[in-house]
C-alpha positions as CSV (number, residue, x, y, z in Angstrom):
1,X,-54.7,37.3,126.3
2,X,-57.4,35.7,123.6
3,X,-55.9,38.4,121.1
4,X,-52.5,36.9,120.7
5,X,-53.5,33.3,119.7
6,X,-56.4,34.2,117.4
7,X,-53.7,36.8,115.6
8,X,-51.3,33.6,115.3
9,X,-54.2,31.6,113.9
10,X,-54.9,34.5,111.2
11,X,-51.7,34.9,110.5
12,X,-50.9,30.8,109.8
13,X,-54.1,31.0,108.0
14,X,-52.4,33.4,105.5
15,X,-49.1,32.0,104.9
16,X,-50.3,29.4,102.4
17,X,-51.8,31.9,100.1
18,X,-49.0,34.0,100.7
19,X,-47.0,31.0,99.1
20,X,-49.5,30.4,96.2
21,X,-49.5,34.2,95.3
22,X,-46.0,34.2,95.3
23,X,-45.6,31.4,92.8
24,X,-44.8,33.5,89.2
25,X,-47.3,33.8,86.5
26,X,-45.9,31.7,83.2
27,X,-45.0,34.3,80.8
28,X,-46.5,34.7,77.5
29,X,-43.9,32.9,75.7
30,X,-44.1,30.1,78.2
31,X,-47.5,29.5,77.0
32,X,-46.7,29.8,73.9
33,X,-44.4,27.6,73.9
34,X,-46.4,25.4,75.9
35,X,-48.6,24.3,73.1
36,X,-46.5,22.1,71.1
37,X,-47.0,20.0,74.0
38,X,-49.8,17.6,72.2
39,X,-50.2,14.9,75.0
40,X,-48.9,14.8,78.4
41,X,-49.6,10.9,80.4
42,X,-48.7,9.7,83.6
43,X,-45.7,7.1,84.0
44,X,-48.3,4.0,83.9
45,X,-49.7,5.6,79.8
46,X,-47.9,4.6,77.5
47,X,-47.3,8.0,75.9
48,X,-45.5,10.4,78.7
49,X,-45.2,12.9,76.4
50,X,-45.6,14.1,72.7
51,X,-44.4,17.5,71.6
52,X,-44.4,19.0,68.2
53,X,-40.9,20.5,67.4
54,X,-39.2,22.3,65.2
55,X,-37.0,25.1,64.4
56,X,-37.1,28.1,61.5
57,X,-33.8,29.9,61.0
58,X,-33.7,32.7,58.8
59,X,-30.6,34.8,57.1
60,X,-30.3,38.2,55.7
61,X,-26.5,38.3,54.8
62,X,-24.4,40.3,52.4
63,X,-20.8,39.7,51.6
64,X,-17.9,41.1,49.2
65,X,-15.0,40.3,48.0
66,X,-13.0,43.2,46.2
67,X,-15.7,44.0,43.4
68,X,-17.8,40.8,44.2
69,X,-20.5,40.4,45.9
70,X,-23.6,38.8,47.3
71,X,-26.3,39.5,49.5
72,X,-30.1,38.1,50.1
73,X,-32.4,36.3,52.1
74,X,-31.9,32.8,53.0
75,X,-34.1,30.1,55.5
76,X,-31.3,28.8,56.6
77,X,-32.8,25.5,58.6
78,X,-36.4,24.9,58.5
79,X,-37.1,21.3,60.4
80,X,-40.4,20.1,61.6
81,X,-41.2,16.7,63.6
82,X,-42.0,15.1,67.2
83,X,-40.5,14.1,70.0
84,X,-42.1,11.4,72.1
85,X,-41.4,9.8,75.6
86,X,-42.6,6.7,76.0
87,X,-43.0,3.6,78.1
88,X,-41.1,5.6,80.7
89,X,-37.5,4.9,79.4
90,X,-37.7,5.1,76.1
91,X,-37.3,8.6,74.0
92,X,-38.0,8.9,70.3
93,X,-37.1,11.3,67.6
94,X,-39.0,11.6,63.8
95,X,-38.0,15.1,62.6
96,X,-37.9,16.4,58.6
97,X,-35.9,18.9,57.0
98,X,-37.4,21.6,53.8
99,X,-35.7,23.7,51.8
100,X,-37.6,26.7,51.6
101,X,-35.0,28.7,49.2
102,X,-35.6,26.5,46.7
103,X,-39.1,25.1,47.1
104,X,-38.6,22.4,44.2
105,X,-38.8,19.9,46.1
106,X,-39.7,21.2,49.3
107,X,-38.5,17.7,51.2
108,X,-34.9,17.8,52.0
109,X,-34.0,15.2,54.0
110,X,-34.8,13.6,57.5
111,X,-32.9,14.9,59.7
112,X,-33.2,13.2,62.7
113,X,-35.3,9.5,63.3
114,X,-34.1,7.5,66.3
115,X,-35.0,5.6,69.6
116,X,-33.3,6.3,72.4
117,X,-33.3,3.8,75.6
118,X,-32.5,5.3,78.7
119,X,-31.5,1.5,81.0
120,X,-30.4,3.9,83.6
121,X,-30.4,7.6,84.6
122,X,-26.7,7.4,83.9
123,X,-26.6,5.3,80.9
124,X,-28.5,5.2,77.3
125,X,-28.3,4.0,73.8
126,X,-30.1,5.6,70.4
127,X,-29.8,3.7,67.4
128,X,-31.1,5.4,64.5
129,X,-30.1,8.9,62.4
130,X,-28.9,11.0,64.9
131,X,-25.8,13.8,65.5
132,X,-22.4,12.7,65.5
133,X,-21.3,15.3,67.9
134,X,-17.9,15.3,67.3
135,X,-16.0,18.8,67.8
136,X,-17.0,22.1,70.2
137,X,-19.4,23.1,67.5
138,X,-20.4,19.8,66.0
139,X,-21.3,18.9,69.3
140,X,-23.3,21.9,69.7
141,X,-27.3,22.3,68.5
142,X,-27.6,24.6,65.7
143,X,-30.2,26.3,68.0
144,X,-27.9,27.0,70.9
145,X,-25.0,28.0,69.1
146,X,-23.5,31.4,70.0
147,X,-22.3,32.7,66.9
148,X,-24.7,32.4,63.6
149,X,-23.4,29.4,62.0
150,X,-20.6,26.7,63.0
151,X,-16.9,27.0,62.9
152,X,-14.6,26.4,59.6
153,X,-12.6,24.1,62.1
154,X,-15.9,21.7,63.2
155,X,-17.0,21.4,59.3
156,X,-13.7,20.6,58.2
157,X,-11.9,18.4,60.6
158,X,-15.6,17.7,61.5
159,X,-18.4,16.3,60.0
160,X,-19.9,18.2,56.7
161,X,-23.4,16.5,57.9
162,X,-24.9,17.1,61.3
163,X,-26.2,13.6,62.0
164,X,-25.9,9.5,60.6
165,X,-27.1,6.7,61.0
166,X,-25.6,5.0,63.8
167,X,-25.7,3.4,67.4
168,X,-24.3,5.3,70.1
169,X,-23.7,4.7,73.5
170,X,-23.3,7.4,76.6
171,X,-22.5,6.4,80.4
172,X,-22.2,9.3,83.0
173,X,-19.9,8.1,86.2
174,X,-19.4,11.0,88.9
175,X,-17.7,14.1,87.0
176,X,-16.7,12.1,84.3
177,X,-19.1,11.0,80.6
178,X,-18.2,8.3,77.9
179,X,-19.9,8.1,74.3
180,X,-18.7,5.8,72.0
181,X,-20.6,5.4,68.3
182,X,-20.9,3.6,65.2
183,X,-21.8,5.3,61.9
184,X,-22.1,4.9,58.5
185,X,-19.6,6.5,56.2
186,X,-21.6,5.2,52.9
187,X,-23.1,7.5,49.9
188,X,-25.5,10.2,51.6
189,X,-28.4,9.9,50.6
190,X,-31.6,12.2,52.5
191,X,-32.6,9.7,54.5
192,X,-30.1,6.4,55.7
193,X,-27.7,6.1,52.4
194,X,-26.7,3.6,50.8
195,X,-24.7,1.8,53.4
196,X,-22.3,0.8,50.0
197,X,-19.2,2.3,52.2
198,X,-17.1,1.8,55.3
199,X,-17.7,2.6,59.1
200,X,-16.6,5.7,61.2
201,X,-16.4,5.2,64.9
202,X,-16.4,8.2,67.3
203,X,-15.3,8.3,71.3
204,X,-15.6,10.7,73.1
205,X,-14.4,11.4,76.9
206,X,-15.4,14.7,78.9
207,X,-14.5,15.9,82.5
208,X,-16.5,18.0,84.4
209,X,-14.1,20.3,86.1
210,X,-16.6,23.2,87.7
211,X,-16.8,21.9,91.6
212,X,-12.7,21.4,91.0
213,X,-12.2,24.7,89.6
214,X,-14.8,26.3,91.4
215,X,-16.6,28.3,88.4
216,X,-19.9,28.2,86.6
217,X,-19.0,25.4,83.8
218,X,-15.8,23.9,83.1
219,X,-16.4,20.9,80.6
220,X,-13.1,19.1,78.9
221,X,-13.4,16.9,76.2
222,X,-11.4,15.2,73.5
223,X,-13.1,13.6,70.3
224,X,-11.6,10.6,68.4
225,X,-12.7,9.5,65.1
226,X,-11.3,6.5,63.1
227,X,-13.2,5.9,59.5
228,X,-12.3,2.7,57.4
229,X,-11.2,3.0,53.8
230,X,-13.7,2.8,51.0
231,X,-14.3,4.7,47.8
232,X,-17.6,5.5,48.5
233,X,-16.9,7.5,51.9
234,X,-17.3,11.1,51.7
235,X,-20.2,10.8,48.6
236,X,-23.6,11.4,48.0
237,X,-26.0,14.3,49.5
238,X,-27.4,16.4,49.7
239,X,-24.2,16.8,51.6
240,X,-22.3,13.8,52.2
241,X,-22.3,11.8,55.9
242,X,-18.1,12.8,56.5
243,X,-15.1,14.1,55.1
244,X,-12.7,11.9,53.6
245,X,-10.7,11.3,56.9
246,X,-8.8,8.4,58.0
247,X,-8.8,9.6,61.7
248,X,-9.4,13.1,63.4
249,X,-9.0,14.4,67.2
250,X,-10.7,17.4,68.9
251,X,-9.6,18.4,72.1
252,X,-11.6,21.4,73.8
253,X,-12.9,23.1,76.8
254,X,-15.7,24.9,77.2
255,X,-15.8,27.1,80.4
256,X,-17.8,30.0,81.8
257,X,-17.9,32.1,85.1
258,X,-20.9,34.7,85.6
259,X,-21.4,36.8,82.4
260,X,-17.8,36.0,81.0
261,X,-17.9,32.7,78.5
262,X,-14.5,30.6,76.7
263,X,-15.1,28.1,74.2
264,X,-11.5,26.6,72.8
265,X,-11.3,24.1,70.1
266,X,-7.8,22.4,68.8
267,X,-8.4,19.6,65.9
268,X,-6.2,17.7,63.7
269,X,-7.1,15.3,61.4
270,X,-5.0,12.8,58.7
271,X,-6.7,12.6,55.4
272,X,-7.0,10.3,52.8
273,X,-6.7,10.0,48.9
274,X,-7.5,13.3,47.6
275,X,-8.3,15.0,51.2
276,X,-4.7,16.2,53.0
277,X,-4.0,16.7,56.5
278,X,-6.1,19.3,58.2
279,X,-5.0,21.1,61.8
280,X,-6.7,24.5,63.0
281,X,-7.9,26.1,66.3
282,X,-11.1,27.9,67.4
283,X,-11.0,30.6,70.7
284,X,-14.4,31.8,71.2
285,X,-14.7,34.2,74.1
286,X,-18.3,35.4,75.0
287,X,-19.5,38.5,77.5
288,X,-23.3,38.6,78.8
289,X,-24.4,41.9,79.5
290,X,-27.9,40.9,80.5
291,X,-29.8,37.7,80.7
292,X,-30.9,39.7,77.2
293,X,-27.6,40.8,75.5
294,X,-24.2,39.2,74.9
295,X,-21.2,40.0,72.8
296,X,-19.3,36.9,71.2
297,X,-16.2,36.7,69.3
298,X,-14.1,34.2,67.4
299,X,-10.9,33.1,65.7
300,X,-10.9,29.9,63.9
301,X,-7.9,29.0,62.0
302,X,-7.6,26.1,59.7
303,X,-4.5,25.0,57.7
304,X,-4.0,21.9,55.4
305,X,-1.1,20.0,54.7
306,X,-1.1,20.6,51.2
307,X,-3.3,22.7,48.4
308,X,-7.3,22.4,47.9
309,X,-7.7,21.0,51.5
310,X,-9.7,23.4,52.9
311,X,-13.9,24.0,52.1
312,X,-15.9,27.5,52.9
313,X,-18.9,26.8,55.2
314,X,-20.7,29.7,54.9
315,X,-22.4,32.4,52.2
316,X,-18.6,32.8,50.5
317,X,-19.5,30.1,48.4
318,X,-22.1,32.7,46.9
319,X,-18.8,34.3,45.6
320,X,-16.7,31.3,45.2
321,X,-16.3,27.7,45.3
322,X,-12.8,26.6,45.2
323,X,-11.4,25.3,48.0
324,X,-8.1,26.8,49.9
325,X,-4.8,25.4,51.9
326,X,-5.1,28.6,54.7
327,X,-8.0,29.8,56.6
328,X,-8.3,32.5,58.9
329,X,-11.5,34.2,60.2
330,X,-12.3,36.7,62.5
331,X,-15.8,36.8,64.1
332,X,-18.1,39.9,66.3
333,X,-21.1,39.1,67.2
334,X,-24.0,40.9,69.1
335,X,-26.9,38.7,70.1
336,X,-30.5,39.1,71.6
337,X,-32.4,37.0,73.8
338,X,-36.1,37.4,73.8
339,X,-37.2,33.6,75.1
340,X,-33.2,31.8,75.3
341,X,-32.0,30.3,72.9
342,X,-35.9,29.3,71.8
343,X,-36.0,32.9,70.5
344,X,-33.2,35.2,69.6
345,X,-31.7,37.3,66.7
346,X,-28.3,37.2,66.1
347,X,-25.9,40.1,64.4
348,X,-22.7,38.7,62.9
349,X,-20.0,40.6,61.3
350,X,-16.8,38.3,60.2
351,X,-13.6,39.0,57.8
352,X,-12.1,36.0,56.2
353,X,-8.8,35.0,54.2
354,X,-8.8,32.3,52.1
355,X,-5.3,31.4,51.0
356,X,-4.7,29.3,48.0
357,X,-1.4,28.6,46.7
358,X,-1.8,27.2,43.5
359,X,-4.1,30.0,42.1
360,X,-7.0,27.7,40.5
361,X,-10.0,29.8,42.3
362,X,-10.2,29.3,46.2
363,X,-8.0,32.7,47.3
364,X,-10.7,35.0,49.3
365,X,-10.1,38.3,51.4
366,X,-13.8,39.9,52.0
367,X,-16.3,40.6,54.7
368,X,-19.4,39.3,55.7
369,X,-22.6,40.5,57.5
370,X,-25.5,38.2,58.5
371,X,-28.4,38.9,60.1
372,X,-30.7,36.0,61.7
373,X,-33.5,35.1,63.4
374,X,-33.6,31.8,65.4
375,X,-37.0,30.0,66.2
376,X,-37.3,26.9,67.7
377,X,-39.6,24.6,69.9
């Protein structure tokens, strides 16, 4: 009878280190990764956290047009900088930009500095340089995108600049989230501009429709920007804060269900002076094979109301750099996953048409092949 309890004892002696040894070893990259974490406090330090970050993307493309053509190697983003938590509810943001391609300087500009104050899990401000987020893609990290580089519809009806200086506000209420911002439209300049123009305001509403829908993700959005009137708007660089729009709207949904993926964008903006009307669309439907491997493709159309409204956004101003009034592009991409999105290379093969009816150098009908390898921490 003695047996039975002292093999009960043994055996709850046991469990805990059953537990402990079933606890999984942090991978290689996890440590890795680990070490840009420079100083890690307690909620009474005043530092919570400090982390080194960055991000290094690199390029190998090649693209042709009829009998031109360009190809090379290209550091696409290179950004360095920190990220600190502090005094519990405060977040901050001091993060630089190089150009490695052309070395001469090797600043760029900043691209992010901001404070962030979270006054509530559900509700925070940042006032500083900081994304817009306006769009599918514009609203997207550069380092989580799916396909190598955003869509002709985000940097068009978009922004041409990823982040300005601004305030912004987000609240988070059940299913539902609310951002509304201020930013400066004046000459870019690499750090704040000149602050010589007018203001662009951006709201945006999203719906969280996964429990409703019952899939993975399910996120609805629409985007409205309004940017007052001034001469200055749309100037400066190294690439200018905004496009010369008086108001713009993005409506999309981004929705996914186990390895299959949907990312829809529909935008329409009124332009002024020089800039006409924009209106396009972006379907971007995605397949994961593996937590390792997924295929992506996309359409993105963009049409303008008249000629010379349209901009290339990616290497096929290495071949030409008018501007067009139709733009169609077709997207396949294959992409690895070593560590997420922290790690990954990226295969992109897309054909573009460029129309442009008045003939004065925009019209393009090529392919493209990039290559790229996406770092960041």
């Amino acid at each position: 009878m003695s047996s039975k309890p002292s093999a009960f004892l043994l055996l709850a002696a046991a469990l805990p280190l059953a537990v402990v040894a079933a606890v999984p070893e942090p991978s290689a990259y996890d440590v890795l990764w680990n070490k840009a974490v420079l100083l890690k406090g307690t909620k009474e330090d005043f530092f919570q956290e400090l982390r080194f970050t960055g991000r290094e993307h690199l390029d190998w493309y090649c693209y042709r047009d009829g009998a031109r053509s360009a190809q090379g190697v290209s550091a696409r983003r290179t950004r360095t900088g920190l990220r600190a938590e502090f005094l519990r509810d405060f977040v901050a943001y001091a993060e630089v930009d190089y150009d490695l391609d052309a070395r001469e300087p090797l600043y760029s500009k900043i691209g992010n500095l901001n404070v962030q104050w979270n006054a509530t899990p559900e509700f925070f401000v940042t006032v500083g340089k900081q994304p817009s987020k306006f769009t599918l893609d514009g609203s997207t990290s550069a380092n989580q995108l799916l396909t190598i580089d955003r869509s002709a519809l985000a940097k068009n009806v978009g922004m041409s600049e990823e982040s300005q200086p601004g305030v912004t506000c987000d609240a988070q209420r059940g299913p539902w989230h609310l951002r509304g911002g201020v930013f400066s439209s004046g000459a870019a300049t690499p750090e704040f501009g000149r602050f010589n123009a007018g203001l662009m305001g951006i709201v945006s509403v999203g719906y969280d429709a996964a429990p409703l829908w019952k899939v993975d993700q399910a996120v609805l959005r629409a985007d409205f920007m309004l940017q007052s009137p001034d001469p200055e708007n749309a100037t400066g660089g190294p690439t200018a804060f905004s496009r010369n729009h008086e108001k713009a709207l993005s409506l999309s949904l981004l929705l996914r269900q186990g390895p299959w993926g949907l990312g829809v964008d529909l935008g329409y903006s009124e332009g002024r002076a020089a800039q006409p009307d924009l209106h396009g669309i972006q379907l971007m439907p995605s397949y994961a094979f593996s937590e390792e491997w997924q295929a992506v493709f996309r359409y993105t159309y963009v049409g303008s109301a008249h000629a010379n409204g349209i901009s290339f956004t990616s290497y096929e101003t290495k071949l030409t750099t008018g501007k067009g009034d139709r733009f169609d592009e077709f997207y396949f991409g294959l992409n690895r996953y070593f560590y997420g999105h922290k790690l990954k290379c990226q295969l992109g093969v897309e054909h573009t048409r460029m129309l442009d009816a008045p003939a004065d150098g925009g019209a393009y009908h090529g392919w493209g092949v990039v290559t790229a390898l996406r770092v960041s921490w």
